[in-house]
LUMDRENRO-856586 format. One line per field, with one value per residue (C-alpha): residue number from 1; residue in one letter; x, y, z. Coordinates in nm, 3 decimals. Layout:
! LUMDRENRO-856586
nr = c(NUM/...)
rest = c(A/...)
xx = c(X/...)
yy = c(Y/...)
zz = c(Z/...)
//
This chain:
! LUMDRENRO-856586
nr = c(1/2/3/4/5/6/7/8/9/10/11/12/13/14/15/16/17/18/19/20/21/22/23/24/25/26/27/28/29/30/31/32/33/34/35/36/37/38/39/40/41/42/43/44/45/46/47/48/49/50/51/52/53/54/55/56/57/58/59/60/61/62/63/64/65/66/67/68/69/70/71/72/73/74/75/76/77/78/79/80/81/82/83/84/85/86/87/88/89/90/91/92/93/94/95/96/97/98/99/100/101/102/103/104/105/106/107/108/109/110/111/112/113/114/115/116/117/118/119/120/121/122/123/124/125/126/127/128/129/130/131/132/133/134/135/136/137/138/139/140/141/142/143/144/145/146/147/148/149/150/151/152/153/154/155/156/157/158/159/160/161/162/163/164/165/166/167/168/169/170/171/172/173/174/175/176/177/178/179/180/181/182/183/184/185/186/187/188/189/190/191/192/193/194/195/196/197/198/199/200)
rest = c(X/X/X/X/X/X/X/X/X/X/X/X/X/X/X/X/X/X/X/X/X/X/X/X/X/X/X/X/X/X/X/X/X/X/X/X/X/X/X/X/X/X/X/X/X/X/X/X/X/X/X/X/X/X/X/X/X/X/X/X/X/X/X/X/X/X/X/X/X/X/X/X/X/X/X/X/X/X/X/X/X/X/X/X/X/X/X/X/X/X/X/X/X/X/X/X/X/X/X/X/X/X/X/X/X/X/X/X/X/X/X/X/X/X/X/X/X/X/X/X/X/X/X/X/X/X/X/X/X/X/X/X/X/X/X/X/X/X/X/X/X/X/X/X/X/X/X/X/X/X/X/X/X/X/X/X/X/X/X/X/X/X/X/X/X/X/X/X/X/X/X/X/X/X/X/X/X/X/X/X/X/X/X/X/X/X/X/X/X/X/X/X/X/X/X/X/X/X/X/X)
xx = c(11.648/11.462/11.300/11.252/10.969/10.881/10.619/10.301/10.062/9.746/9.447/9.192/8.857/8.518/8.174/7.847/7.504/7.114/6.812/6.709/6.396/6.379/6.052/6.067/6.015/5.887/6.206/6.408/6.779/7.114/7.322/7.673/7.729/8.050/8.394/8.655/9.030/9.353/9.661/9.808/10.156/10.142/10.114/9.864/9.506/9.156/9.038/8.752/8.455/8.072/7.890/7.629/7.356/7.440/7.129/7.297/7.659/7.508/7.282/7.487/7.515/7.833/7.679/7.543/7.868/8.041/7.823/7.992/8.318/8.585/8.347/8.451/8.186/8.207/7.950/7.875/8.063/8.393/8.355/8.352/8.660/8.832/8.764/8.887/9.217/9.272/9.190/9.509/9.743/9.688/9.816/9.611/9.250/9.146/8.804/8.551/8.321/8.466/8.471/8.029/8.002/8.157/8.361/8.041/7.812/8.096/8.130/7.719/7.732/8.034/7.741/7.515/7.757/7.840/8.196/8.493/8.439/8.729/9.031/9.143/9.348/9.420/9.139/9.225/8.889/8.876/8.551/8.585/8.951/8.948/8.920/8.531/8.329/8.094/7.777/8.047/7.932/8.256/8.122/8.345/8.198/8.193/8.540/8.669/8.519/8.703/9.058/9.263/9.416/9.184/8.944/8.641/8.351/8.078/7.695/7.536/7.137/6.934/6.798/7.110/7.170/6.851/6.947/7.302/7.155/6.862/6.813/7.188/7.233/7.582/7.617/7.475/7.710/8.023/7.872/7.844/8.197/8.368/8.212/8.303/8.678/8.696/8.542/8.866/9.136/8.901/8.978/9.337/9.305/9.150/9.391/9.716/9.547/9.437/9.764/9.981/9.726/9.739/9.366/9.383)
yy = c(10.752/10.844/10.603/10.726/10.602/10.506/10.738/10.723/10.468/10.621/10.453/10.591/10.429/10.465/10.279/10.248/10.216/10.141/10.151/9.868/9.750/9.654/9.480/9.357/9.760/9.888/10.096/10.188/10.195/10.249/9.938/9.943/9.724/9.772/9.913/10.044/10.023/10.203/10.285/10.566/10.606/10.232/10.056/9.849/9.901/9.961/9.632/9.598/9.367/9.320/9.261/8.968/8.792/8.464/8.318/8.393/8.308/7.952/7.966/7.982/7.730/7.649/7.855/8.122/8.150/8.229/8.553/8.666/8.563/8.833/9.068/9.038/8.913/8.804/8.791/9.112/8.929/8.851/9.165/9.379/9.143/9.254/9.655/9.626/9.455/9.670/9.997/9.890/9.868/10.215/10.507/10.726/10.728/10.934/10.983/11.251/11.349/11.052/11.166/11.198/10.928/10.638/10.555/10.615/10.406/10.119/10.211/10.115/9.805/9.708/9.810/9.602/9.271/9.361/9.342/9.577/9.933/10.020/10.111/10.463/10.653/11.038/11.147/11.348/11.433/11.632/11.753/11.849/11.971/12.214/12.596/12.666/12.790/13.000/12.931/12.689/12.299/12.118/11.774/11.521/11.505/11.877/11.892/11.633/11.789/12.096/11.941/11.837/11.493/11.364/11.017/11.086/10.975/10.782/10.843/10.492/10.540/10.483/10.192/10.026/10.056/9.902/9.547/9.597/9.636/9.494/9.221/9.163/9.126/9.050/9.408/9.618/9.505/9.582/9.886/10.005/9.857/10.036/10.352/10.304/10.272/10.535/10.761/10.601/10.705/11.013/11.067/11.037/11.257/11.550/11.451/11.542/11.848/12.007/11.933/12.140/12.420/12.430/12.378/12.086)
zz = c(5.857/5.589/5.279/4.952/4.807/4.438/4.224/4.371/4.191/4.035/3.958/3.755/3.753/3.697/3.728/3.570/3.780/3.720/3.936/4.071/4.296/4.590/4.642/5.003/5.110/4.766/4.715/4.415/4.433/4.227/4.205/4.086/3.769/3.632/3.713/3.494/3.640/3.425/3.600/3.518/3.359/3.264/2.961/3.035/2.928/3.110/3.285/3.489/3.629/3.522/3.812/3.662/3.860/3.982/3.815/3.469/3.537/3.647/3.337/3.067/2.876/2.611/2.324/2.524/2.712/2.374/2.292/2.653/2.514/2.594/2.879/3.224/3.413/3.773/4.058/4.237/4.584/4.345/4.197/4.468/4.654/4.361/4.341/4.720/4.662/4.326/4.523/4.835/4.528/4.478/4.626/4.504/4.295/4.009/3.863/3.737/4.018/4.204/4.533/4.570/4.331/4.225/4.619/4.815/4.571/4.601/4.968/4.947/4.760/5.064/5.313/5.161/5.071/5.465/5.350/5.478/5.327/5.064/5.194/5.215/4.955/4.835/4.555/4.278/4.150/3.800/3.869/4.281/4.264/3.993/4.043/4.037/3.751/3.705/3.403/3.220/3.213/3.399/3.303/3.154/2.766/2.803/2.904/2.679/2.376/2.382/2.437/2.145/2.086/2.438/2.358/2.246/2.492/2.317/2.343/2.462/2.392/2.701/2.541/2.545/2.915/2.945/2.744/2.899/3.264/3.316/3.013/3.014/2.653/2.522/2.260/2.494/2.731/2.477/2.396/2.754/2.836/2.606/2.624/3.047/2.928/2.702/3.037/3.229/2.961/2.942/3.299/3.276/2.964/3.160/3.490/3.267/3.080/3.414/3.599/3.316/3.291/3.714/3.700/3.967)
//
């Protein structure tokens, strides 16, 4: 017998990282610090996680807690518990270069957390997938910028990522999250606009 199945469920997603140091082996690294979640062909919006040192979530006091008021932030360990429960709900994920970047740097902060690595799912990735190029920039602002009626990916100064990142101040941290969920609609943007044109 034979089950038909309901329409596969896409997530799109994305995630934001910064270099970090390591200074028990003198080592620079890229830690994950956000993540950006949409489903696609649902009505509800982006949601997502801020991966915030424990030092600060324990720190804030009531008056500093309001300037957070409204920004997701969690501890990297509840953060990542999430991703990996979000990511089985899905059948399937969809990002921008997803496959060599975003899954194996959350893959790494797994590794590292020595939690179970994320569970396996089909990757549509708009950057991987499509028909090759040649001399033609294939990157998502690129992309975006040349397709009508598609969200239009803001610029975040690399100062801001800075305060957002490593100071963790409050407006960077809007500015950062809402450029991150503009990529994920971006994403899904691209996703439908390649799928018609039988780029992907």
């Amino acid at each position: 017998m034979r089950l038909e199945t309901e329409p596969k469920a896409i997530l799109a997603l994305d995630i934001e990282t910064t270099p970090r140091w390591w200074w028990y082996d003198g080592k620079a690294t890229n830690r994950v610090m956000m993540f950006v979640g949409q489903w696609v062909d649902s009505r509800m919006g982006p949601f997502g996680w801020i991966f915030t040192p424990k030092v600060i979530l324990e720190g804030l006091t009531d008056s500093r807690s309001r300037e957070y008021q409204g920004l997701p932030m969690v501890s990297r360990e509840q953060g990542l518990r999430m991703v990996s429960l979000t990511i089985a709900d899905a059948d399937s994920l969809l990002g921008h270069n997803v496959r060599d970047f975003d899954l194996p740097s959350l893959d790494g902060e797994l590794m590292i957390a020595n939690m179970p690595m994320l569970p396996r799912r089909t990757v549509l990735d708009t950057l991987r997938d499509t028909e090759r190029t040649a001399g033609q920039s294939r990157s998502l602002g690129n992309r975006l910028a040349r397709l009508p009626e598609t969200v239009d990916k803001p610029h975040v100064e690399p100062v801001v990522w800075e305060r957002a990142f490593h100071d963790f101040e409050p407006a960077a941290l809007r500015e950062v999250w809402e450029r991150s969920t503009a990529d994920v609609q971006g994403h899904i943007d691209l996703f439908v606009n390649d799928r018609e044109k039988g780029y992907l």
